[in-house]
Each structure stands twice: as C-alpha cells, then as structure tokens.
VEXBAKOL-723794 format. One record per residue (C-alpha): x, y, z; residue in three letters. Coordinates in steps of 0.05 Angstrom, whole numbers, plus 5000, padded with zeros to 4 digits. Each point is the difference from the previous one (the first is absolute). Layout:
# VEXBAKOL-723794
XYZALA...
END
This chain:
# VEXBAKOL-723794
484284232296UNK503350574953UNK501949524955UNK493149714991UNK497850684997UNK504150134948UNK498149314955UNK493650235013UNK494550524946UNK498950445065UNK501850784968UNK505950285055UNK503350695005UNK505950225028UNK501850745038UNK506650234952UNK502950555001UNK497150284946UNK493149875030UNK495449335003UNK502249624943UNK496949204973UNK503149385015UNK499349564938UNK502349304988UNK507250004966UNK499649674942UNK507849755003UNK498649725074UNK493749715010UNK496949965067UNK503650685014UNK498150744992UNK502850614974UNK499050665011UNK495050354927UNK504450694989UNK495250224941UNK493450245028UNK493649924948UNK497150684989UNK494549714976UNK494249715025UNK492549634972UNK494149955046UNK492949704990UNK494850465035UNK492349865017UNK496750465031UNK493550474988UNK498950785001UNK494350395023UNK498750705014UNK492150445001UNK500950154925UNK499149264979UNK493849635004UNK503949285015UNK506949905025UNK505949804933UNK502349425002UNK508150005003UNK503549334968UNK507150084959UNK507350205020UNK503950545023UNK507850044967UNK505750395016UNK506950174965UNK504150495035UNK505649854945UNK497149854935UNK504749754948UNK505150145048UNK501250734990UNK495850175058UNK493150174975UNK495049805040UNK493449744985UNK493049835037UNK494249684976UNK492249835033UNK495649574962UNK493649865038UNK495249814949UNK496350695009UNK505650435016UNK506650104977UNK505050435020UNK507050154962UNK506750465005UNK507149954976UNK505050505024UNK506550124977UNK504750375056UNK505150204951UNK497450224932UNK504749864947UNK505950015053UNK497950645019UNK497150375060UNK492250024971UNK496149475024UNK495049774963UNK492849645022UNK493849714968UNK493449765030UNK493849584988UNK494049935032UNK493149694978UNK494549735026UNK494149524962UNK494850095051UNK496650734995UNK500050475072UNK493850355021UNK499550814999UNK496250265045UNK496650784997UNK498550355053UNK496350735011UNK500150415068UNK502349375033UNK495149494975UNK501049444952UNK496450114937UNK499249274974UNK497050154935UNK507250304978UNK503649395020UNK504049704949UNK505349494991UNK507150184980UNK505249454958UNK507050265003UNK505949944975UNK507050385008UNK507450054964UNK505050425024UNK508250154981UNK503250475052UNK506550334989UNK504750195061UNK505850295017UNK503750175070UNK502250745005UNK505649975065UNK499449475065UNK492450405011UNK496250154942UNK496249514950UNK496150154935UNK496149624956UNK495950044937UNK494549574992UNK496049964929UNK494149475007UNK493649764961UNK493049855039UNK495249524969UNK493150165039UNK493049574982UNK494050195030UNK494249595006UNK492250015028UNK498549795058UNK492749645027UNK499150575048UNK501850584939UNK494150384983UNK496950024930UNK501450724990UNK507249945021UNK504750014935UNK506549535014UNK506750364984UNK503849874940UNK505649444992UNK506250364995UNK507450045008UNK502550605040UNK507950114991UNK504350505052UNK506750135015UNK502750155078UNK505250265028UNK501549855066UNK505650295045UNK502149605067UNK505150355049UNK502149595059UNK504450345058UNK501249835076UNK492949645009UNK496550524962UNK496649724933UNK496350564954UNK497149734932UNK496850544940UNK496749694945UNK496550304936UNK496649654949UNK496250124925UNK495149574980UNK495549974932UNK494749494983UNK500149794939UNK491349994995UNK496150495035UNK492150024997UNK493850175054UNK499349495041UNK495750005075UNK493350225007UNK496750574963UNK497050345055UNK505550035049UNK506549834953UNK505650515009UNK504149764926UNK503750504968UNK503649854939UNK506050435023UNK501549455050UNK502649514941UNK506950235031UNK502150185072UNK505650155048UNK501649715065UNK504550175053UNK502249695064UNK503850325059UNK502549535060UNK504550165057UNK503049425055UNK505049895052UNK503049295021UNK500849995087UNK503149365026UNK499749965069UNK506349585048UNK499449355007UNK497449994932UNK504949784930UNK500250284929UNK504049574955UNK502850294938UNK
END
C-alpha cells in the first residue's frame, strides 16, 4: 500500500526533524519518495470573496490573488501583494537595510470603490453632510532597534483623498477639496516582561485647503491645512498555565 501511495499524485508529508517536511517523487527512482529539504517561501492564491461594512451602499465584490515572498530575489526581502479588483493592498520590507541594522518598509493601499462619511451633531446623524470618501495611501517607514527592548521608526507617507456627493448631501453643502495630505511619524515601541508601551507623533500638511461643509454650521479654518497628532498606548501580555507562547 506505501508503495502505491507513493506511485500515486496524492501530496504526503513527513515529521523530520527539522519540522514537517514534503515527500516528493524522486526523480532518479520512480515510484519512490524523497524527503523536499528546500521549503518555498513563496506562495500564490486566488481569492473570491465580497466586503461590506455601514459606509457602503452595496457589498465589493472581491475576485484576484493574494502573493507572498518572504525571500525575494533570495536576499531575504519579503513581499505581499492583494489584488481584488477593487482593492489592492501592497508592502515590501527589507529586515536588513543595506546589511545594516535599519530596516526599511513601504506600503500601499487603495481602494476603487468610494466609502461613505457620515456627520453627526449632538449625537444625531446629519444626512445632508454625508459624503463619500475615495482613498488612497503610500507609505516608506524607517526603523531601527535600540537594545533587546526598544524600537523606533520613521515613517514619511503621501495620502491621496477624493471626495465626492452623495444622493442624501444637501444642496447647500460644499464638498471638500481633492487633495494630497503628506506627514511624517515617529513612532517609538518598547517591549519588556509582558509590558508593551507605544508613543507616536505625526505632521501632516495638505497640499489644497479650501471651505468646504455647510455655511451655516461649518467649523473650516484655514489654519487647519496642517496638524499634529499624537498617540499614547500602554499594555501588558499575562499568559496564564496551561497556556503556550512560542517564540
């Protein structure tokens, strides 16, 4: 039976000691099996699939493939694409910059279906301010370890944001520019028995900046073309026996 198993197309692993490992059909034997020793760090799927959340007016279809590299021309770069049709996702990330200690990152994200934004004012939805919102996002991050518990990073990205009318926005209601916004962030990540703390400040300009909302209750002020923000988070990491963390 083992033998006919192994003339036969049906995929087989083996438990090695370097962990589960293929049995493929040796091409200097056939009808016998040897044991793969190179593992593919890559992989191609085909996804189908739809997404829907209260923003959008009809769930997005989802039809194209999802790729990953974790070693990209060899050197260990790794690389993962998601092409949907309507969505696509990107980011390559380099662990060793150059040979060095920097490691360096890039992302891409954009979407051809637009989001809804919805306004609300003491707690209720005003409907003639809704609008709908086309994305679009590409960012290069910068990081470096300082010791075994601190990380930094510098991230420098570009925004692409379209806004468009929507059937419920009122006549009055004037529709915010199309604009890039650019920014720069820093973001420090210390990590130390279980406890996680993250600090992260960020510039950001757009490039076009004109009244927009509605006349009688729109808050614009041209000195909000550029902004800060900051972010402060504190966690701690409990496992509890009978419970594994693999490193």
């Amino acid at each position: 039976r083992r033998t006919d198993a192994y003339k036969s197309d049906v995929q087989m692993i083996r438990d090695t000691d370097k962990g589960m490992r293929y049995l493929i059909p040796d091409p200097q034997a056939p009808g016998s099996r040897i044991v793969e020793e190179k593992v593919s760090k890559k992989s191609t799927f085909a996804l189908a699939g739809a997404f829907y959340d209260d923003s959008l007016d009809y769930p997005i279809p989802l039809l194209g493939i999802q790729h990953f590299n974790f070693d990209l021309w060899g050197k260990g770069k790794q690389f993962s694409l998601f092409f949907g049709g309507a969505l696509v996702t990107a980011n390559y990330t380099d662990p060793s910059l150059l040979g060095s200690r920097f490691d360096l990152g890039a992302d891409l994200f954009g979407v051809a279906v637009p989001f809804g934004d919805t306004a609300y004012r003491n707690g209720k939805e005003v409907k003639e301010e809704k609008i709908k919102h086309l994305p679009a996002v590409f960012q290069v991050n910068i990081g470096r370890p300082f010791g075994p518990f601190l990380n930094t990073s510098l991230g420098l990205f570009t925004r692409w944001d379209n806004f468009q009318r929507d059937p419920d926005t009122g006549s009055a209601f004037v529709t915010p520019v199309d604009t890039f916004t650019d920014g720069a962030e820093l973001r420090l990540v210390g990590n130390y028995k279980g406890f996680n703390a993250t600090a992260i400040g960020g510039y950001y300009r757009r490039r076009d900046w004109e009244f927009w909302g509605n006349p009688a209750t729109s808050e614009f002020d041209p000195k909000d073309r550029d902004y800060w923000k900051y972010q402060l988070s504190v966690s701690k990491d409990q496992y509890f026996p009978g419970f594994r963390k693999h490193v």
